[in-house]
ROVOGU-19992 format. One line per field, with one value per residue: residue number from 1; x, y, z of N, C-alpha, C, O in turn; residue in one letter. Coordinates in steps of 0.001 Angstrom, whole numbers, padded with zeros to 6 digits. Example, Ala and Ser with C-alpha at 12.3 -4.5 7.8 and 13.67 -1.06 7.14 Angstrom:
2
k c(1, 2)
npx c(013190, 012850)
npy c(-005690, -002250)
npz c(007800, 007080)
capx c(012300, 013670)
capy c(-004500, -001060)
capz c(007800, 007140)
cpx c(013200, 012900)
cpy c(-003300, 000030)
cpz c(007800, 007870)
opx c(014236, 013409)
opy c(-003319, 001138)
opz c(008465, 008039)
r c(A, S)
This chain:
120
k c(1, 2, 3, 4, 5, 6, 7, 8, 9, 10, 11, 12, 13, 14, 15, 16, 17, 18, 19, 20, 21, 22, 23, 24, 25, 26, 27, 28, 29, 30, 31, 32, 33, 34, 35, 36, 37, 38, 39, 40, 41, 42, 43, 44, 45, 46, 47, 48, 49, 50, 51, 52, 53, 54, 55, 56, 57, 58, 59, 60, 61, 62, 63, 64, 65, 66, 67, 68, 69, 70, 71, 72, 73, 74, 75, 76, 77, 78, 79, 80, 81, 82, 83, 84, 85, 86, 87, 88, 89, 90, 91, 92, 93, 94, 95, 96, 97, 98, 99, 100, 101, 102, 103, 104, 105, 106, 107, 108, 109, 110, 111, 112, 113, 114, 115, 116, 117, 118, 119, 120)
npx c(-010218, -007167, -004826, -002486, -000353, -000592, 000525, 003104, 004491, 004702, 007236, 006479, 007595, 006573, 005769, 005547, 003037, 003252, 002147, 000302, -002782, -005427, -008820, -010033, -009864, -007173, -004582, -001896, 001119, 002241, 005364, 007044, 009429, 010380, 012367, 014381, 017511, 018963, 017659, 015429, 012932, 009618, 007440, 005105, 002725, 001000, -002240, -003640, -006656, -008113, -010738, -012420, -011871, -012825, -015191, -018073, -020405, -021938, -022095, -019425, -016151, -013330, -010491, -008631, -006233, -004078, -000901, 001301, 003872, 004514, 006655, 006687, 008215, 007851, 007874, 008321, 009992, 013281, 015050, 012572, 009765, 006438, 004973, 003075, 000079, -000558, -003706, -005555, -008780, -009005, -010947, -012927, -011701, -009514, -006152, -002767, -000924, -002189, -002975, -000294, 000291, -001680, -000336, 002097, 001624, -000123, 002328, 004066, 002568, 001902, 004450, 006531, 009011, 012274, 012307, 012768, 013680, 015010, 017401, 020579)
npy c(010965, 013188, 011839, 012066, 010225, 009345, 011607, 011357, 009372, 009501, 010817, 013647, 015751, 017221, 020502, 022883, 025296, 028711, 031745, 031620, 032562, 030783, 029845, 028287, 026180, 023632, 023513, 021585, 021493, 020122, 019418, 019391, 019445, 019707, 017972, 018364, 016730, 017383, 020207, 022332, 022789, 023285, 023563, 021354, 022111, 020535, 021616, 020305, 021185, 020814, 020393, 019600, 019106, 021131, 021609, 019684, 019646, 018130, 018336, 020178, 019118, 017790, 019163, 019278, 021496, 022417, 023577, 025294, 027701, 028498, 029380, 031501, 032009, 035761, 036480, 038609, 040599, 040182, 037859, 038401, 037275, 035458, 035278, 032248, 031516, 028488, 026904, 024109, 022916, 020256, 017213, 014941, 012338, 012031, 011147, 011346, 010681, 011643, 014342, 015162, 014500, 015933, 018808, 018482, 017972, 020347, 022284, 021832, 022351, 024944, 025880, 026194, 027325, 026555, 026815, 030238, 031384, 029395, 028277, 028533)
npz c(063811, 063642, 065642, 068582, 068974, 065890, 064759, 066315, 065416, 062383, 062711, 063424, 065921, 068813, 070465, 072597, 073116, 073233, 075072, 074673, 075679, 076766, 077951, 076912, 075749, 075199, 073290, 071329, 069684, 066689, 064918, 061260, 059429, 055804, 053426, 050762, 049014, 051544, 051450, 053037, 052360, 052960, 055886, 058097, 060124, 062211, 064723, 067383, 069183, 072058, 073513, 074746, 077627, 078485, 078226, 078694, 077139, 074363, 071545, 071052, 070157, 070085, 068237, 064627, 063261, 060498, 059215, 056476, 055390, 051867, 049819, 046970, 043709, 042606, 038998, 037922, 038877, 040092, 042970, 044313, 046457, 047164, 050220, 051145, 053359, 053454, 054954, 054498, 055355, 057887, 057779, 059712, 058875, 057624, 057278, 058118, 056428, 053940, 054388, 054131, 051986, 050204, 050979, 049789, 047170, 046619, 046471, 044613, 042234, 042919, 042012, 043665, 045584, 047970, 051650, 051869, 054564, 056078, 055305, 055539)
capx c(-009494, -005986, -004076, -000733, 000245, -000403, 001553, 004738, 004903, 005055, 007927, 006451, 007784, 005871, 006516, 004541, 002097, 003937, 002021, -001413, -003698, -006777, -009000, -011620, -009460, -005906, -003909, -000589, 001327, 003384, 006051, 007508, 010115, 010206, 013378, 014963, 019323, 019353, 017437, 014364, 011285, 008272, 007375, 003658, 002288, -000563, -002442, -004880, -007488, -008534, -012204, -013571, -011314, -013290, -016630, -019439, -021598, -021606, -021640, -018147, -015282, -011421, -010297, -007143, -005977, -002808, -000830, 002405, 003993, 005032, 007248, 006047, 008306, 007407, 008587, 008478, 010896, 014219, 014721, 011396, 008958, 005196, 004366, 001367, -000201, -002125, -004486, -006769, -009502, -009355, -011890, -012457, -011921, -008464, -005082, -001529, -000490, -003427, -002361, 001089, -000157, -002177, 000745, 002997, 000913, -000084, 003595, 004143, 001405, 002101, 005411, 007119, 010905, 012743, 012132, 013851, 014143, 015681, 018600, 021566)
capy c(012218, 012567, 011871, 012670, 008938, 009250, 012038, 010774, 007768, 009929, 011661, 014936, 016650, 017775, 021982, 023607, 026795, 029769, 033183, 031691, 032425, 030260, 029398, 027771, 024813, 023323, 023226, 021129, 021665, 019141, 019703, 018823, 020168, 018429, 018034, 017535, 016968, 018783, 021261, 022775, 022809, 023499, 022565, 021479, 022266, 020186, 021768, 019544, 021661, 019409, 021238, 018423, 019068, 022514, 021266, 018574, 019395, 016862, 019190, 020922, 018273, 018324, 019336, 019341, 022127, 021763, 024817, 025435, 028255, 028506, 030811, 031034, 033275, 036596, 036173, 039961, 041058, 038847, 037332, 038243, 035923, 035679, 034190, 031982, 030787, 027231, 026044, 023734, 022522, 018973, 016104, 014250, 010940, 011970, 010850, 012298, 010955, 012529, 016185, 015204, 014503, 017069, 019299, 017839, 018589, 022122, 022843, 020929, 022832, 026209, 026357, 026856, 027139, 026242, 028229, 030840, 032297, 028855, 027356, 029095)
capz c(063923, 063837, 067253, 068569, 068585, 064750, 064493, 066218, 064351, 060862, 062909, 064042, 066994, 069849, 070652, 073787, 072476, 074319, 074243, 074184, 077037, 076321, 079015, 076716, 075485, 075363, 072536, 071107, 068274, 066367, 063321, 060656, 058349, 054716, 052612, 049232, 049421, 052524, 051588, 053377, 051690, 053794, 057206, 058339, 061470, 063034, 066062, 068356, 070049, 072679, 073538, 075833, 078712, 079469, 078028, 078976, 075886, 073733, 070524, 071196, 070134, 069585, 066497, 064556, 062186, 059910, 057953, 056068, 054372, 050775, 049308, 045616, 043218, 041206, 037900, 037512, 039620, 040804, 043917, 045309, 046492, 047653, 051177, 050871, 054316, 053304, 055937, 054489, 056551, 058029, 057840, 060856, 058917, 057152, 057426, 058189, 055163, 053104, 054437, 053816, 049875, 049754, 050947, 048594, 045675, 046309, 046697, 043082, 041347, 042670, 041392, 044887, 046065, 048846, 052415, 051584, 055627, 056678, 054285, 055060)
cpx c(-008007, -005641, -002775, -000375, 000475, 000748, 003055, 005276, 005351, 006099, 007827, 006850, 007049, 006278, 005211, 004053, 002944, 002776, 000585, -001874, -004908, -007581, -010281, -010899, -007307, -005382, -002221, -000286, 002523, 003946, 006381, 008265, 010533, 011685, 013812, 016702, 019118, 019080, 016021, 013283, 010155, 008741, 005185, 004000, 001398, -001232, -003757, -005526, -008446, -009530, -012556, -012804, -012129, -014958, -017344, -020265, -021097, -021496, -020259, -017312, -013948, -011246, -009102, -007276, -004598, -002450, 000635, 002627, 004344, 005348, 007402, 007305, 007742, 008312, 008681, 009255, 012169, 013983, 013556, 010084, 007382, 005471, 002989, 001127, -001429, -002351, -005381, -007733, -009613, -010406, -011548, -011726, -010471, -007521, -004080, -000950, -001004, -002864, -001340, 001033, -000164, -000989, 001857, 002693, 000927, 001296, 004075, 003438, 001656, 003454, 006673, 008424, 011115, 012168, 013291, 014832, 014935, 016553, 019878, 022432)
cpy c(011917, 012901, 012407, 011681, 009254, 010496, 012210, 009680, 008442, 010843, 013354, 014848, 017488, 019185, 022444, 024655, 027606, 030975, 033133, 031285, 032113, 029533, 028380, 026311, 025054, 022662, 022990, 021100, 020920, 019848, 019355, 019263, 018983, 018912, 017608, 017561, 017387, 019819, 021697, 023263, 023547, 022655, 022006, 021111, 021525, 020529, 020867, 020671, 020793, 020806, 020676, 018850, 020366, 022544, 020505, 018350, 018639, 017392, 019729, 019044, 018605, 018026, 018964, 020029, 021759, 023361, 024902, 026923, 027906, 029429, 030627, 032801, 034143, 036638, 037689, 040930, 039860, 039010, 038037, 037116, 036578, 034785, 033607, 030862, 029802, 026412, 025727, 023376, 020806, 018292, 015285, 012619, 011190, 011709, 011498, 012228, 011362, 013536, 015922, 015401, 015896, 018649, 019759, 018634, 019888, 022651, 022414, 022051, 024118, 026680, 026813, 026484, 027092, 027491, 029195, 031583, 030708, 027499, 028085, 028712)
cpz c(064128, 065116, 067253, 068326, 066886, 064353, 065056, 065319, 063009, 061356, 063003, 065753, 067933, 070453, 072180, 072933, 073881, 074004, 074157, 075467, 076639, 077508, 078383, 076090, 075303, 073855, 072387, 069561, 067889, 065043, 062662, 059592, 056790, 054132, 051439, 049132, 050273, 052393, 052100, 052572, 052168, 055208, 057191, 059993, 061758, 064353, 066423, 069080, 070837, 073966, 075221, 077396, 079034, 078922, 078060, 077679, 074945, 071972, 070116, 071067, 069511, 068561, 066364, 063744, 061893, 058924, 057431, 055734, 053494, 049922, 047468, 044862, 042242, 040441, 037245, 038096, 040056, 042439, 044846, 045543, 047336, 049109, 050619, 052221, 053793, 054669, 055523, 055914, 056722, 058517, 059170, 060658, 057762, 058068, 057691, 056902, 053816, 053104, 053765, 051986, 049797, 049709, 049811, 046982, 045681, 046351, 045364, 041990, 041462, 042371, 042784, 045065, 047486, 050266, 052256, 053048, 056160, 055945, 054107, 055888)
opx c(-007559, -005981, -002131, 000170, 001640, 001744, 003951, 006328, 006364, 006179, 008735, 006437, 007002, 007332, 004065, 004738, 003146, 002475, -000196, -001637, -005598, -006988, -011187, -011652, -006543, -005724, -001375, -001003, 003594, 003311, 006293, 007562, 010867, 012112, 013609, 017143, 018887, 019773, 015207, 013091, 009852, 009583, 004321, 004784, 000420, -000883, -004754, -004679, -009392, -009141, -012810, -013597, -011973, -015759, -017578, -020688, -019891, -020771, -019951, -017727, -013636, -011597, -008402, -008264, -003926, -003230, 001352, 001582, 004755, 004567, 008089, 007295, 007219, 009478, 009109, 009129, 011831, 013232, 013734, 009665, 007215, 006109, 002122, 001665, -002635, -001612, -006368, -007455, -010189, -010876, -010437, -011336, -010456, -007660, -004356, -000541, -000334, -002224, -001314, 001551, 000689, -000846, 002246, 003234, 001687, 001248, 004927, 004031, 001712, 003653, 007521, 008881, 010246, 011762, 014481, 015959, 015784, 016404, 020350, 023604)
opy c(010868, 013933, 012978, 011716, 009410, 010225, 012891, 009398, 007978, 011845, 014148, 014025, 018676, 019071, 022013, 024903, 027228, 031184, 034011, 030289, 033006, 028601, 027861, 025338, 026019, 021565, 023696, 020835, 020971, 020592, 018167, 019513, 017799, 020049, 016444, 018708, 018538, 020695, 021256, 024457, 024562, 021823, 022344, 020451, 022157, 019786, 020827, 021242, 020175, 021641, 021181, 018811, 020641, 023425, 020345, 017280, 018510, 016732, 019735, 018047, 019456, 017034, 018480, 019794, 021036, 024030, 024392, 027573, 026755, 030182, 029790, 033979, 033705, 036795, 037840, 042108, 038704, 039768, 038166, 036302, 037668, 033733, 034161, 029757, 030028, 025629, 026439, 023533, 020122, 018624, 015011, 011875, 010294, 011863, 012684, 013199, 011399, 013909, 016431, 016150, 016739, 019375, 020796, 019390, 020591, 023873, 023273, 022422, 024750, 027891, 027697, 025398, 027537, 028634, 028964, 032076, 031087, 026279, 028322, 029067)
opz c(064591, 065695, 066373, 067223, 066521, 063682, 064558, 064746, 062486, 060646, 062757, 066570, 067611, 071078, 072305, 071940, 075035, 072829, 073788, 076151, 076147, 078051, 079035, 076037, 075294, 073413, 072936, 068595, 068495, 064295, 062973, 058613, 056831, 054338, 051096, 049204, 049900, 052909, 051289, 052341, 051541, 055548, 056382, 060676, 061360, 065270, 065702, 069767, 070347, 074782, 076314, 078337, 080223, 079233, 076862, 077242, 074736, 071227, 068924, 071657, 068678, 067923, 067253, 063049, 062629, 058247, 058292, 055760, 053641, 049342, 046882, 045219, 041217, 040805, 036101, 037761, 040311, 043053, 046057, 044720, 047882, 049078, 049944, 052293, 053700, 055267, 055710, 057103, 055876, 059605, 059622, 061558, 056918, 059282, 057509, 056265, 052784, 052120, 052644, 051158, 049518, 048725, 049272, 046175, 045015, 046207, 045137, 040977, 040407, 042464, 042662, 044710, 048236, 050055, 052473, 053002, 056967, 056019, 052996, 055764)
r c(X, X, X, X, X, X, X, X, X, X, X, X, X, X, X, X, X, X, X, X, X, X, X, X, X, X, X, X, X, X, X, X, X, X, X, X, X, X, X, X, X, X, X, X, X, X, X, X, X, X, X, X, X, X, X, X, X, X, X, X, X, X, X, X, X, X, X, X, X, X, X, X, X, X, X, X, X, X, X, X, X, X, X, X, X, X, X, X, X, X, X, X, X, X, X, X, X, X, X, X, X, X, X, X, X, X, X, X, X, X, X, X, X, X, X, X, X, X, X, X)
């Protein structure tokens, strides 16, 4: 599974969760903003849900989810754009730099442009 160690090393950033009252597990969320010249791309998020600290059963275990946006444009109107929230689902036996691919690609394939809310 991926750790936090693994994701400082690929240079994510460690953020506190504000806002979330969870009494059934403890979650951390790391970041990462991608670039091309200086320009903002995407970010990816990775959150740890770390289970075990409020459970014994041996079923329940800490996860990690991962999500970006991507602002995809309509070609039928000018400057408007689609949001598109991708959260695949992660494997316990993938990589950071797998997502990061995978990332990569779907942002390649769907034709996507810069963030448009943070490049100014």
């Amino acid at each position: 599974m991926i750790n936090k160690q693994d994701l400082l090393d690929k240079g994510y950033k460690e953020f506190t969760c504000h806002g979330i009252e969870n009494k059934t597990c403890d979650n951390v969320l790391y970041g990462k903003t991608f670039f091309s010249n200086d320009i903002k791309l995407y970010f990816i998020h990775f959150k740890i849900w770390y289970f075990s600290k409020y459970y014994s059963v041996s079923n329940i275990q800490d996860c990690v989810s991962s999500e970006t946006y991507f602002y995809i444009p309509i070609t039928f109107k000018a400057d408007e754009f689609y949001t598109v929230h991708f959260k695949p689902l992660i494997e316990h036996n993938i990589t950071v730099q797998e997502v990061e691919k995978l990332f990569q690609s779907a942002y390649e394939k769907l034709g996507c442009v810069p963030d448009i809310h943070n490049n100014n």
